[in-house]
C-alpha positions as CSV (number, residue, x, y, z in Angstrom):
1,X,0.0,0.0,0.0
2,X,1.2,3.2,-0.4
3,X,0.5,6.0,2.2
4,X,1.5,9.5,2.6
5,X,2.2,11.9,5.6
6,X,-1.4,12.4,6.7
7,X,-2.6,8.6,6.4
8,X,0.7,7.1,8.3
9,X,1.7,10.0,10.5
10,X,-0.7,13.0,10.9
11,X,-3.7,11.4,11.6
12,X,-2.8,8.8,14.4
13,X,-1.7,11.9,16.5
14,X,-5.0,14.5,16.4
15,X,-7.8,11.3,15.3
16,X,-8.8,9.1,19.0
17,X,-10.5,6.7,17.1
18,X,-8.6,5.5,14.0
19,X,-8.9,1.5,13.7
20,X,-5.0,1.0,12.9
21,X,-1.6,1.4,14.5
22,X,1.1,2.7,12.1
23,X,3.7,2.1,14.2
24,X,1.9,-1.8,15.3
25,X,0.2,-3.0,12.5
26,X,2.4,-1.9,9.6
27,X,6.4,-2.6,8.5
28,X,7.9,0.6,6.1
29,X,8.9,-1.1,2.6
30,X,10.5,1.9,1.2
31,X,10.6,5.6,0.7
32,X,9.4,7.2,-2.3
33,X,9.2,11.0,-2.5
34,X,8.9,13.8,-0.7
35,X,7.9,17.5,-1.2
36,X,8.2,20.6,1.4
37,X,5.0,22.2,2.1
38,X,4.3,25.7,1.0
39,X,2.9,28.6,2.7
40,X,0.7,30.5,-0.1
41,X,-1.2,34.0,-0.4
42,X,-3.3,35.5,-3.2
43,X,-1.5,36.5,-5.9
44,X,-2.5,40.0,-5.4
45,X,-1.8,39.7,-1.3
46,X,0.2,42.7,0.5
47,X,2.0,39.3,2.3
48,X,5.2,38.5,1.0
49,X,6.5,36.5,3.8
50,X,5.7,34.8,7.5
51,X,6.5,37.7,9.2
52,X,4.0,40.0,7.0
53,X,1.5,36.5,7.7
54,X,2.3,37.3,11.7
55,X,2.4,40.7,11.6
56,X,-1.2,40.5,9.9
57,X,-2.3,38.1,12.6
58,X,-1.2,40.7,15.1
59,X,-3.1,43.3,13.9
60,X,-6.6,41.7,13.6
61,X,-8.6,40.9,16.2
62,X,-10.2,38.2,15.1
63,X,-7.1,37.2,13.4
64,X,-6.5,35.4,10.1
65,X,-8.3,33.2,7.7
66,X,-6.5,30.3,6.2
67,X,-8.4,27.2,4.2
68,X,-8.1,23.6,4.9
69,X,-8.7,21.0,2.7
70,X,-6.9,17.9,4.8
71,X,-5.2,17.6,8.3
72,X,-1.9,18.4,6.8
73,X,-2.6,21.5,5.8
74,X,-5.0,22.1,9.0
75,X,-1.8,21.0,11.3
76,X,1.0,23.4,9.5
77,X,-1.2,26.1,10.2
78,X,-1.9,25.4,13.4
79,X,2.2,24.7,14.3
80,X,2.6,28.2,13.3
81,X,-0.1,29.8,15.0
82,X,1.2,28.1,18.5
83,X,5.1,29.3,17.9
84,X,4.4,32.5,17.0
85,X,1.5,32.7,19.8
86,X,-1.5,34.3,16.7
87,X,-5.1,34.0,16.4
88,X,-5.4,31.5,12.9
89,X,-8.9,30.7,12.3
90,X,-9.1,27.2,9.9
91,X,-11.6,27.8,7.2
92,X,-12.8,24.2,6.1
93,X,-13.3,22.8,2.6
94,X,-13.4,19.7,0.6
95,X,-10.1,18.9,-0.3
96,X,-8.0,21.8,-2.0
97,X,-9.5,22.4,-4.9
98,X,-12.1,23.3,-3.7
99,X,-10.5,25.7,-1.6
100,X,-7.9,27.2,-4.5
101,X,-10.9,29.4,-5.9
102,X,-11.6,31.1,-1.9
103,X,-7.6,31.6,-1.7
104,X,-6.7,33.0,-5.5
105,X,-10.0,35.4,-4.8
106,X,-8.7,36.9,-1.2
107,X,-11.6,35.6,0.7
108,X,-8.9,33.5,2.8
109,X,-5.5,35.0,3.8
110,X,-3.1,31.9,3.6
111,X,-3.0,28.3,3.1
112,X,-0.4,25.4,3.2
113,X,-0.4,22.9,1.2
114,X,1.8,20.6,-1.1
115,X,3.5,22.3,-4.6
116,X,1.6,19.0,-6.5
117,X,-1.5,21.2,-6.4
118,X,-0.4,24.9,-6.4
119,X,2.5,25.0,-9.1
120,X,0.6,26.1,-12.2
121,X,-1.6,29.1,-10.2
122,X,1.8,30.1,-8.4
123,X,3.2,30.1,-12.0
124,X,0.1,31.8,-13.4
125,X,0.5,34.6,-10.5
126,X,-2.5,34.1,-9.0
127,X,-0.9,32.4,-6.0
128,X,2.5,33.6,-4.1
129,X,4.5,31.5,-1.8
130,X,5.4,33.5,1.6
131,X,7.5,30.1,2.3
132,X,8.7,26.4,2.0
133,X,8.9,24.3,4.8
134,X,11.5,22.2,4.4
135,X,14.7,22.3,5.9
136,X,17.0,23.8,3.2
137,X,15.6,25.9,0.2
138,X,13.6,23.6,-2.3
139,X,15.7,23.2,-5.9
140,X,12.0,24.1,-7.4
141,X,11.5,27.5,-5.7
142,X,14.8,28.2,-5.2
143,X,14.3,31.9,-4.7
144,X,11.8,31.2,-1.7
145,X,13.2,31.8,1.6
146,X,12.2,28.4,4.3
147,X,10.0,29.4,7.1
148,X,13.4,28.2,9.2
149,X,14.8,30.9,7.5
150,X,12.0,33.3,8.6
151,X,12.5,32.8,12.5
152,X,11.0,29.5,13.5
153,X,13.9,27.0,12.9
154,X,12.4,24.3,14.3
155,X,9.5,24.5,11.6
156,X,10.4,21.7,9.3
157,X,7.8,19.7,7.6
158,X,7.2,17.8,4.6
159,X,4.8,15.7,2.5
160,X,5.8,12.4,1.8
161,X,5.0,9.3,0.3
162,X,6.0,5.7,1.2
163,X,5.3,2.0,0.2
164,X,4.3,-0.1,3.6
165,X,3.0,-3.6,4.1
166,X,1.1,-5.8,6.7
167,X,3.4,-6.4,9.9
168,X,3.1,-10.2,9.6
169,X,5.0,-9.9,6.3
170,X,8.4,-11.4,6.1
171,X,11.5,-9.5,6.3
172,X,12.4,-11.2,2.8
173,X,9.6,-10.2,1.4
174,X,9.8,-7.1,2.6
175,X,13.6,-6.9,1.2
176,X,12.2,-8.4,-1.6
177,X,9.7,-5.2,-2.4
178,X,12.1,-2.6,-1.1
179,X,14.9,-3.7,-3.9
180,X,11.9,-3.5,-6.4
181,X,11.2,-0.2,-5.7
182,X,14.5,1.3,-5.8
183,X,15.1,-0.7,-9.1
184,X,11.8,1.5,-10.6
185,X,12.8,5.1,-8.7
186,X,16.0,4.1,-11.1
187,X,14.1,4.6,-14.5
188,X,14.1,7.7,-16.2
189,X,10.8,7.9,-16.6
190,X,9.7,8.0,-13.0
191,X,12.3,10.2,-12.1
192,X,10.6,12.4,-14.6
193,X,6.8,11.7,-13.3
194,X,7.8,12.0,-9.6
195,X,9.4,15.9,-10.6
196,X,6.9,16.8,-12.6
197,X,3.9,16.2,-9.5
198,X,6.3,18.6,-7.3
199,X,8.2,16.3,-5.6
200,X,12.1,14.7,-5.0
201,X,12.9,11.0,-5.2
202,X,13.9,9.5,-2.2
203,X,15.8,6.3,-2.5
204,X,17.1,5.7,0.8
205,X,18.0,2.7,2.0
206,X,15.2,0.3,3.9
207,X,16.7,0.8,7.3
208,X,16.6,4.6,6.2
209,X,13.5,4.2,5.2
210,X,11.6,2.7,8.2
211,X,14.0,5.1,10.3
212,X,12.6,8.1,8.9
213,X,8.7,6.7,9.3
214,X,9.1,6.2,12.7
215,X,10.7,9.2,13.3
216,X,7.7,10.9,11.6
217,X,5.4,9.6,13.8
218,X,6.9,11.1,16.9
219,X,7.4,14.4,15.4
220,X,4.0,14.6,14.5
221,X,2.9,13.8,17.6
222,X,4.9,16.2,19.2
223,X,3.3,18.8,17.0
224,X,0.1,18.0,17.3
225,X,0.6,17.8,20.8
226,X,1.9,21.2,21.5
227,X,-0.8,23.0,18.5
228,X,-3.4,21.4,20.9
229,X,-5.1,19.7,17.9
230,X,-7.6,16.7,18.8
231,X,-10.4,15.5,16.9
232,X,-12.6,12.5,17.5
């Protein structure tokens, strides 16, 4: 199965009543890409970065408006309103397309969300990016600053995608799969899919690999934990 950042490690630390244990009933096959996350504005926003995003917070009393189409985007937001101590109000929609028209229009102030769905309206102008969440500047944006950068250091996140399989699967057979998928993340022709969605390849090795998705899921946690985000 493949999962991403919200299925494996996002939801197990705000849902109480999710019927699986990532870290119990699952075993990590392999890594597959990742992306950083991207703090956008309206293309025709006065915001050019997190501390005009802050600043703005600051100034409003009922604070600021940002859209949320899954948890990921809903849990960046709310990291950043907790470090930099902000009113953020989460706007709620059905995914994020159907939050893209609200955003481009002004009607919300920010969102965060992965370059896959952005790139062509942040091309187009009608989006900005304020920041990228990963640790180091992003080879795609290269010109946009991290939100480390920008006076949170600790704020490093990013959306990922992995290959996992039932616990009770052997550790041949899960050898076995993880050889297989570095063998296709070798073709040209991925290499070329994977950039073209907004995203890096990540061929690292299968103790990397379930190193890193553990690791995920405690650092999720922590976040989730100190945004105060719950849901039932």
């Amino acid at each position: 199965m493949m999962v991403t950042t919200s299925v494996y490690a996002i939801n197990p630390a705000i849902f109480s009543n999710i019927p699986y244990s990532s870290a119990e009933d699952f075993s990590t096959v392999a890594m597959i890409a990742s992306s950083p996350n991207v703090f956008l504005a309206p293309g025709g926003s006065k915001l050019a970065s997190i501390g005009d995003l802050i600043s703005l917070a600051k100034s409003k009393q009922d604070g600021v408006a940002y859209a949320t189409g899954a948890t990921m985007h809903l849990l960046n937001a709310k990291w950043l309103e907790s470090m930099s101590s902000t009113k953020m109000v989460s706007v709620p929609y059905k995914g994020s397309a159907a939050a893209y028209p609200d955003l481009v229009s002004g009607r919300v102030d920010f969102m965060v969300d992965q370059p896959l769905s952005s790139m062509s309206l942040i091309k187009d102008g009608k989006l900005k990016v304020l920041a990228v969440t990963s640790q180091n500047r992003w080879n795609q944006l290269p010109d946009i600053p991290t939100v480390a950068e920008q006076g949170y250091p600790e704020f490093v996140t990013t959306s990922w995608w992995a290959i996992i399989a039932p616990r009770s699967t052997s550790k041949e057979l899960i050898k076995q799969l993880h050889d297989a998928a570095h063998q296709a993340l070798q073709r040209p022709v991925v290499k070329e899919k994977i950039q073209q969605l907004g995203a890096d390849i990540v061929d690292d090795s299968l103790e990397e690999s379930q190193k890193f998705t553990a690791d995920e899921l405690k650092k999720w946690k922590a976040i989730a934990d100190e945004a105060n985000v719950k849901m039932n």
